[in-house]
N, CA, C and O atoms as a GROMACS GRO file, in nm:
protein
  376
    1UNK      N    1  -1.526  -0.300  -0.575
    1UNK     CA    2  -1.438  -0.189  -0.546
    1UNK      C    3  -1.524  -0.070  -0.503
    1UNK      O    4  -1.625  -0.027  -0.557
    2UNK      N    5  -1.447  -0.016  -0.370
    2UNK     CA    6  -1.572   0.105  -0.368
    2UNK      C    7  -1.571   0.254  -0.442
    2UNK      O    8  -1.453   0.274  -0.473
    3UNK      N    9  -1.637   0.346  -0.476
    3UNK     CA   10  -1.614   0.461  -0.485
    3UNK      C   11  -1.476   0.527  -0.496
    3UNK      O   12  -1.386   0.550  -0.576
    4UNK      N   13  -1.517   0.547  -0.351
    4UNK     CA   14  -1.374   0.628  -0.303
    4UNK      C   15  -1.299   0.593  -0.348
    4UNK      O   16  -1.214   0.681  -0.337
    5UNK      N   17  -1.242   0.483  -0.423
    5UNK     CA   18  -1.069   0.443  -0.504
    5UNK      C   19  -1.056   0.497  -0.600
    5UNK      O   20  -0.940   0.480  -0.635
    6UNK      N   21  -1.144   0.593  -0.713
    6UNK     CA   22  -1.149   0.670  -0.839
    6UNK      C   23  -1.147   0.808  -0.733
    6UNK      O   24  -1.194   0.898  -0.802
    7UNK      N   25  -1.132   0.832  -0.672
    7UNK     CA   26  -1.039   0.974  -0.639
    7UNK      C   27  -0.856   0.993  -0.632
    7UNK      O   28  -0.776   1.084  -0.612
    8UNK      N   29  -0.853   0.864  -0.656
    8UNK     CA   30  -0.729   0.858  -0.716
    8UNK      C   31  -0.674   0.872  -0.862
    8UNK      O   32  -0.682   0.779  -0.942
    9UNK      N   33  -0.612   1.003  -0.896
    9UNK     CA   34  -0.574   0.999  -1.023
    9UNK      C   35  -0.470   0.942  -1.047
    9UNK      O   36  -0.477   0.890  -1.158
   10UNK      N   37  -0.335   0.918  -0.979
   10UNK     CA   38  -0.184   0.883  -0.974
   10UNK      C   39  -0.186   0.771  -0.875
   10UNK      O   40  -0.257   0.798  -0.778
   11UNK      N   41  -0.129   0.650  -0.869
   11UNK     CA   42  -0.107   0.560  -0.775
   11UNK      C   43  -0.032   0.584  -0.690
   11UNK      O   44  -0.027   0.535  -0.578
   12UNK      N   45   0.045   0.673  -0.744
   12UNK     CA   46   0.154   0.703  -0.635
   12UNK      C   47   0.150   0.772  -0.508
   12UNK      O   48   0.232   0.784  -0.417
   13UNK      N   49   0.022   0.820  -0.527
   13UNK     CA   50  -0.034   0.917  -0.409
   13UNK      C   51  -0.103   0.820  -0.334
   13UNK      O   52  -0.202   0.854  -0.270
   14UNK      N   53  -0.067   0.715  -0.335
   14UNK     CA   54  -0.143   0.591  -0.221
   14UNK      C   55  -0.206   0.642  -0.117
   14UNK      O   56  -0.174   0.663   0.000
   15UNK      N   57  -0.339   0.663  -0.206
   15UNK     CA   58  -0.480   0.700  -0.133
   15UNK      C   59  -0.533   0.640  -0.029
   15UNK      O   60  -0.625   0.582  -0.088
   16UNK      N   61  -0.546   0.604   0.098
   16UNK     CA   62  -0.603   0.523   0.159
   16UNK      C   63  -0.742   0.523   0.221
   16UNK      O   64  -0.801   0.631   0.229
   17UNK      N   65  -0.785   0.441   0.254
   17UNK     CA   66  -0.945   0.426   0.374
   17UNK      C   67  -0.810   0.394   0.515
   17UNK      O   68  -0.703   0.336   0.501
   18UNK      N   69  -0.858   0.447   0.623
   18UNK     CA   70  -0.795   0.407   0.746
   18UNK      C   71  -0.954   0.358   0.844
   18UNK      O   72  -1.070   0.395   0.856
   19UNK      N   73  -0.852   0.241   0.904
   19UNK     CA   74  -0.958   0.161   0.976
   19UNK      C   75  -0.911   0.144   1.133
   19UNK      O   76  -0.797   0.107   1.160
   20UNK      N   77  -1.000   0.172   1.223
   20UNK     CA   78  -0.909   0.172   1.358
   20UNK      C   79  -0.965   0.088   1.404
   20UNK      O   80  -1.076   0.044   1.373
   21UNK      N   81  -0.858   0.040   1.524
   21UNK     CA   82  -0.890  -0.089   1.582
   21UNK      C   83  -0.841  -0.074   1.791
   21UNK      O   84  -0.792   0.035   1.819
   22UNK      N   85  -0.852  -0.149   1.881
   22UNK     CA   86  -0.831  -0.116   2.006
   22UNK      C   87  -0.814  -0.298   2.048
   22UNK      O   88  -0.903  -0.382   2.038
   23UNK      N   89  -0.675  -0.320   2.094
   23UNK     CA   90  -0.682  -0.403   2.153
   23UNK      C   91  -0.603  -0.407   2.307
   23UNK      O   92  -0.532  -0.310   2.333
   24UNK      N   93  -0.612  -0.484   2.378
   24UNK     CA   94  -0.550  -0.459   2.523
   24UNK      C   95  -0.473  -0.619   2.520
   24UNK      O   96  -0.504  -0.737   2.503
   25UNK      N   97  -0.367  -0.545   2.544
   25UNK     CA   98  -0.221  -0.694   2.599
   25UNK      C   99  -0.252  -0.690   2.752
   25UNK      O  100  -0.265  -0.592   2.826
   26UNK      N  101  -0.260  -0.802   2.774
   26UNK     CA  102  -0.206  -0.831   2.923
   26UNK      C  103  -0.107  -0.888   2.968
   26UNK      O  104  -0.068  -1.000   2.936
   27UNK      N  105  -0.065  -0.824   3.034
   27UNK     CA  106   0.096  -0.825   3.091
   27UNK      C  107   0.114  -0.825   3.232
   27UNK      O  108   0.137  -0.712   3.276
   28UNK      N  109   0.110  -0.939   3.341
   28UNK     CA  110   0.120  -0.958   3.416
   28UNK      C  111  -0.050  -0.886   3.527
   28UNK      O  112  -0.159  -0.932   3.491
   29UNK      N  113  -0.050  -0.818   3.606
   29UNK     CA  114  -0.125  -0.737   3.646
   29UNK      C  115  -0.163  -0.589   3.540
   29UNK      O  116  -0.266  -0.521   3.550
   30UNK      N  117  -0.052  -0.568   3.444
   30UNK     CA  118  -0.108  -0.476   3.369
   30UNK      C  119  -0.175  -0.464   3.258
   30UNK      O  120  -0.167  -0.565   3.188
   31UNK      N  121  -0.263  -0.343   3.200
   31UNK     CA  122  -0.334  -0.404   3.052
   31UNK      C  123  -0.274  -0.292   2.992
   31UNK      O  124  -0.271  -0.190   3.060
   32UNK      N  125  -0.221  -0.289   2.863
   32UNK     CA  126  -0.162  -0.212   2.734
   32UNK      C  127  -0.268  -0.231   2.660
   32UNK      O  128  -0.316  -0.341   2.633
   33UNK      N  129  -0.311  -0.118   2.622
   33UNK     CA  130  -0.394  -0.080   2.473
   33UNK      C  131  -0.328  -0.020   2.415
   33UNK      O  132  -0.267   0.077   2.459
   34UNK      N  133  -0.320  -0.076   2.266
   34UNK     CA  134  -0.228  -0.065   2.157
   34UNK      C  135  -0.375   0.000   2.042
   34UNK      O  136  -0.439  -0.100   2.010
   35UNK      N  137  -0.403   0.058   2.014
   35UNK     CA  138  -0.458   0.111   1.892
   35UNK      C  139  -0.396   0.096   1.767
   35UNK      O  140  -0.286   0.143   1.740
   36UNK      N  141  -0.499   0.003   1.657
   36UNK     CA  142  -0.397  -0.035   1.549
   36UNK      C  143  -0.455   0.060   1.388
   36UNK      O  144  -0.578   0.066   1.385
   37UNK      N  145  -0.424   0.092   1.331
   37UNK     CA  146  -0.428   0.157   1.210
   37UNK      C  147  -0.426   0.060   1.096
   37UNK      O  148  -0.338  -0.026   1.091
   38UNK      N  149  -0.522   0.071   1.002
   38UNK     CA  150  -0.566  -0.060   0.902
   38UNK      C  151  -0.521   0.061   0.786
   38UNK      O  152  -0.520   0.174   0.836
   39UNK      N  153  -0.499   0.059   0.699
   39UNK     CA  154  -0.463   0.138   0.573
   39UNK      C  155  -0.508   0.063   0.461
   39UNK      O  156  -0.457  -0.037   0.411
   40UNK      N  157  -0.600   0.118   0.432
   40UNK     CA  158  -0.675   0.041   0.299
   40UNK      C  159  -0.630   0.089   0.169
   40UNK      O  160  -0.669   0.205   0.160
   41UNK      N  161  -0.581   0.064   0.089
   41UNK     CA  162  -0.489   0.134  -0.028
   41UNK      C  163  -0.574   0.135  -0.166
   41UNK      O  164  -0.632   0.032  -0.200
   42UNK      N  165  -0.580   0.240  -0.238
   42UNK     CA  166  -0.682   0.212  -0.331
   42UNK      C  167  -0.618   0.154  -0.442
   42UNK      O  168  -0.694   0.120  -0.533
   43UNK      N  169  -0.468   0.128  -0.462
   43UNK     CA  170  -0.425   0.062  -0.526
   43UNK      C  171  -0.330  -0.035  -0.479
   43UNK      O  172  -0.237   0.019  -0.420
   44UNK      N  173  -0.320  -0.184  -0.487
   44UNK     CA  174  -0.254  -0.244  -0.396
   44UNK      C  175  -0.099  -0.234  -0.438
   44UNK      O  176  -0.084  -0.198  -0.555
   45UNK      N  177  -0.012  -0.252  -0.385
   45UNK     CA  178   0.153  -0.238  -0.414
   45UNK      C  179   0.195  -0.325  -0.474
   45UNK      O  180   0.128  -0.420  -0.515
   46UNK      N  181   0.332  -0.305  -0.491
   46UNK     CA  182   0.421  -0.399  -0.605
   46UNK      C  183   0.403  -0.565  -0.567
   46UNK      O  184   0.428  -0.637  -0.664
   47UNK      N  185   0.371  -0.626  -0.464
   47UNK     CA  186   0.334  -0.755  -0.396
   47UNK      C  187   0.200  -0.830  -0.383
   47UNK      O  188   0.170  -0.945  -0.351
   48UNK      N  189   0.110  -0.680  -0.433
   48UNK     CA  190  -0.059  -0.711  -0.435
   48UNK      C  191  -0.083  -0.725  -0.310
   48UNK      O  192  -0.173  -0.801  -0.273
   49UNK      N  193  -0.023  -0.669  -0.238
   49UNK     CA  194  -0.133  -0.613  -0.070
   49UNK      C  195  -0.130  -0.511  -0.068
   49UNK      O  196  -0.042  -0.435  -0.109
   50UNK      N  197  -0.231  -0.489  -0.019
   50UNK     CA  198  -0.390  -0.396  -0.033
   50UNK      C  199  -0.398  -0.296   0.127
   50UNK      O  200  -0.423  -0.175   0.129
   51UNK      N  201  -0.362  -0.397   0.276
   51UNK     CA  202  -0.388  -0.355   0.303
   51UNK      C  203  -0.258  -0.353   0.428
   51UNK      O  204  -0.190  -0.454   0.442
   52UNK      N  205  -0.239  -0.253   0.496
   52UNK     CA  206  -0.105  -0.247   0.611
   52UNK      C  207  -0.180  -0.203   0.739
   52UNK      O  208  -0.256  -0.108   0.759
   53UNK      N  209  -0.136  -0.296   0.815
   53UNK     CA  210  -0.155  -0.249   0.998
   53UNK      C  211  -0.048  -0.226   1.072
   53UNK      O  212   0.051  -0.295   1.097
   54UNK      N  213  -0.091  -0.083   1.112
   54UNK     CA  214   0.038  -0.053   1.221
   54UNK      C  215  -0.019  -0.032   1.390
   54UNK      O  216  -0.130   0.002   1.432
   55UNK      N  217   0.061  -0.055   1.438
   55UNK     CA  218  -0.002  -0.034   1.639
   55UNK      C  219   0.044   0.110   1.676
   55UNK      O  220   0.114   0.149   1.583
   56UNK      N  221   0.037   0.181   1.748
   56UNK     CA  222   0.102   0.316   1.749
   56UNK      C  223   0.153   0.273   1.917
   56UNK      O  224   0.149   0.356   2.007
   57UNK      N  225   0.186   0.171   1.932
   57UNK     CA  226   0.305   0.160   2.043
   57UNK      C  227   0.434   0.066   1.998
   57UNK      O  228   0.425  -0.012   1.903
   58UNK      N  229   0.546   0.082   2.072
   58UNK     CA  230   0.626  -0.054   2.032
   58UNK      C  231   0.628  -0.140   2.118
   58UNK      O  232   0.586  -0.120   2.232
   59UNK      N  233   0.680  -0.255   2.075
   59UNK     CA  234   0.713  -0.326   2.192
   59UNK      C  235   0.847  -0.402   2.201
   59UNK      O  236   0.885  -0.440   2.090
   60UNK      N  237   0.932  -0.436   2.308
   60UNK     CA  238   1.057  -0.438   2.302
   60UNK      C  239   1.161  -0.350   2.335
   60UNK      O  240   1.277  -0.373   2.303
   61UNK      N  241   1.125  -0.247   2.398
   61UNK     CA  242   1.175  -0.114   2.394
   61UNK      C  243   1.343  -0.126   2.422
   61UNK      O  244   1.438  -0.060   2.378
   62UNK      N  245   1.335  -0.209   2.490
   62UNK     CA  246   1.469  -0.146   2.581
   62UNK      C  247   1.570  -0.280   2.511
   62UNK      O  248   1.688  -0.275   2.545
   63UNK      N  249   1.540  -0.369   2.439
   63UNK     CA  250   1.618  -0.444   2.393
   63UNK      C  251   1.638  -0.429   2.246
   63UNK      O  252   1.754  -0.446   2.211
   64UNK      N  253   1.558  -0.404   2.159
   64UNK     CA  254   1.560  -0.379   2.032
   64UNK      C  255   1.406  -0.329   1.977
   64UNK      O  256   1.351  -0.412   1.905
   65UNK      N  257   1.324  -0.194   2.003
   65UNK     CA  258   1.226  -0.180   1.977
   65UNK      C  259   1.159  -0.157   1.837
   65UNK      O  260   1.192  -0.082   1.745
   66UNK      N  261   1.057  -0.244   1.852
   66UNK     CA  262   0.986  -0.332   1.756
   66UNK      C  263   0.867  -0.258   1.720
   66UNK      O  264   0.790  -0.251   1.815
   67UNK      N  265   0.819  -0.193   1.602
   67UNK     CA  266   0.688  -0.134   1.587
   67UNK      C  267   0.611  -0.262   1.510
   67UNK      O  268   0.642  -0.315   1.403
   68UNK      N  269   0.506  -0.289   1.594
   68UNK     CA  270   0.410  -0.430   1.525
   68UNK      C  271   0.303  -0.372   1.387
   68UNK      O  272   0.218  -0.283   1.381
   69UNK      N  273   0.351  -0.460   1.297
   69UNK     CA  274   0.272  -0.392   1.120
   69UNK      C  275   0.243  -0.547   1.067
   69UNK      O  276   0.307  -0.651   1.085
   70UNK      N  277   0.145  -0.525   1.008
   70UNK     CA  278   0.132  -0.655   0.960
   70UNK      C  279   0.050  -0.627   0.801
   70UNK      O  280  -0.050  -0.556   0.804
   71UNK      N  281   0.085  -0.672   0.694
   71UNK     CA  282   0.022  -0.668   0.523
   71UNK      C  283  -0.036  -0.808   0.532
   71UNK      O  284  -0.023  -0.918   0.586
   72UNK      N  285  -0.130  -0.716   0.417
   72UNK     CA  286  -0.222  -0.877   0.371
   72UNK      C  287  -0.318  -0.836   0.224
   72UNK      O  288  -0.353  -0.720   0.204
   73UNK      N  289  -0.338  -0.906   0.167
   73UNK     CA  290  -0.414  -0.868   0.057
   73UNK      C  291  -0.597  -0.851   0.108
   73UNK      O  292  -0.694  -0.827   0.035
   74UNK      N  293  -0.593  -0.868   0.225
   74UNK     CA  294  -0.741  -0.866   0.298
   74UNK      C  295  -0.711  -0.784   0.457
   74UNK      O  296  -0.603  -0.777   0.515
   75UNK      N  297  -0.846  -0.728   0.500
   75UNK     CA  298  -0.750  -0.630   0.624
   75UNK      C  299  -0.776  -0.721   0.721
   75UNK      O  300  -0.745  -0.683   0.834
   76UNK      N  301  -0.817  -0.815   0.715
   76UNK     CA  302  -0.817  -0.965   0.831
   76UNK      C  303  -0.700  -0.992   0.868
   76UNK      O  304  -0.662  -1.005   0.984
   77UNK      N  305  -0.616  -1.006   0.741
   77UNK     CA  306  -0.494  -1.080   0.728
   77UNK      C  307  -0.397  -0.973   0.781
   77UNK      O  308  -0.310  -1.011   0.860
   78UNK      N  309  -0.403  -0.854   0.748
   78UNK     CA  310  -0.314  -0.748   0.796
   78UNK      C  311  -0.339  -0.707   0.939
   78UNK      O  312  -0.253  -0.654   1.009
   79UNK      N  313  -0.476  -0.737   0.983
   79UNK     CA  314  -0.474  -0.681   1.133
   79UNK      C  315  -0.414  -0.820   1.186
   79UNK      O  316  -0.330  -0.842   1.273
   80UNK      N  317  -0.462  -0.873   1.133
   80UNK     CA  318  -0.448  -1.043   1.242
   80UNK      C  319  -0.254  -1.076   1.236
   80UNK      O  320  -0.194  -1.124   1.332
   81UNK      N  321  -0.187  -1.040   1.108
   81UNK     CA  322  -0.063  -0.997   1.189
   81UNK      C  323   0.001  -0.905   1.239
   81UNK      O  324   0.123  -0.911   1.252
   82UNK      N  325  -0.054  -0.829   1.267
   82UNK     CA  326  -0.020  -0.703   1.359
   82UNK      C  327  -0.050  -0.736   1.490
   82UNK      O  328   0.030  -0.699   1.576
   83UNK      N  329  -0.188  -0.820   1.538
   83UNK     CA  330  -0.221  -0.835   1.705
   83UNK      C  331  -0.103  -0.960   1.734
   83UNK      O  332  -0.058  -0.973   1.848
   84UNK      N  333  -0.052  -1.062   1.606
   84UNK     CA  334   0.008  -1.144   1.646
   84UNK      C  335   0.170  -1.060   1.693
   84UNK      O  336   0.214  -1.071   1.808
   85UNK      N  337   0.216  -1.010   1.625
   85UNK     CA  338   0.285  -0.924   1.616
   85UNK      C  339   0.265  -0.845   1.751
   85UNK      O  340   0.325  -0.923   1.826
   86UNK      N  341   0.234  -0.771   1.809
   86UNK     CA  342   0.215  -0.740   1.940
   86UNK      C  343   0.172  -0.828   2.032
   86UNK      O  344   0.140  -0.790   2.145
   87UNK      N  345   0.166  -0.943   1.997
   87UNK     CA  346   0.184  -1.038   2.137
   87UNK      C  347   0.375  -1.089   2.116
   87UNK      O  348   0.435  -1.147   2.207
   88UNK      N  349   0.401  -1.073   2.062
   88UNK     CA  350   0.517  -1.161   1.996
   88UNK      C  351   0.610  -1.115   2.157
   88UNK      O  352   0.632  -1.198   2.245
   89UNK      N  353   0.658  -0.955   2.164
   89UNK     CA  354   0.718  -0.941   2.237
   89UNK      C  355   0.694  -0.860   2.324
   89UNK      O  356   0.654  -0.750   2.284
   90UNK      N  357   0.709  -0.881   2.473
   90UNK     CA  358   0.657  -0.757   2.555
   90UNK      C  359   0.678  -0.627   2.571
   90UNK      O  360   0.784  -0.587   2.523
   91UNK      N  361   0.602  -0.540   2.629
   91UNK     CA  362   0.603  -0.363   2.626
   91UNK      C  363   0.705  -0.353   2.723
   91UNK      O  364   0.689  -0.414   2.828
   92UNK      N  365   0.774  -0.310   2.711
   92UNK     CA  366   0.866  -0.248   2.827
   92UNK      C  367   0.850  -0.097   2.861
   92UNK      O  368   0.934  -0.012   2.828
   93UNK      N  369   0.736  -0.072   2.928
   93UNK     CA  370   0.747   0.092   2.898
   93UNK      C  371   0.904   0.194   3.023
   93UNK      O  372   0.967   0.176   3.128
   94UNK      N  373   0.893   0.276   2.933
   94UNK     CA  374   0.990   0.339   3.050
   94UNK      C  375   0.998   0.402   3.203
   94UNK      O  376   1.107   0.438   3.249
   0.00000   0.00000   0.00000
């Protein structure tokens, strides 16, 4: 466990490490870079994951838009469903 998780006095203040990430979709002739956000939690939640990935684009827009997040008790597991998760459905930008 590192350090930084005893600057947490209250759990409830879900302290995090943030971890950034850059990936590019390809989509026909075009490339989307999605930047993903890893949230390292110094205490894991009611399910025991630890860690949440979010993309700061959606995808799906115009049919039902989809923000790609993916949990995991490891941030492998949380990024790795988040990129799956942004392949799932395409960007429709406006």
């Amino acid at each position: 466990m590192s350090e930084w998780t005893f600057a947490q006095s209250d759990s409830a203040d879900e302290l995090a490490h943030l971890h950034f990430f850059s990936i590019n979709k390809r989509q026909g002739d075009e490339i989307i870079e999605f930047r993903i956000t890893v949230k390292e939690y110094a205490t894991p939640n009611h399910l025991s994951m630890r860690f949440y990935a979010e993309a700061d684009k959606q995808t799906n827009q115009k049919t039902a838009p989809y923000t790609p997040t993916g949990w995991g008790s490891t941030l492998l597991q949380a990024l790795s469903d988040c990129v799956k998760a942004i392949q799932r459905f395409p960007y429709e930008a406006e």
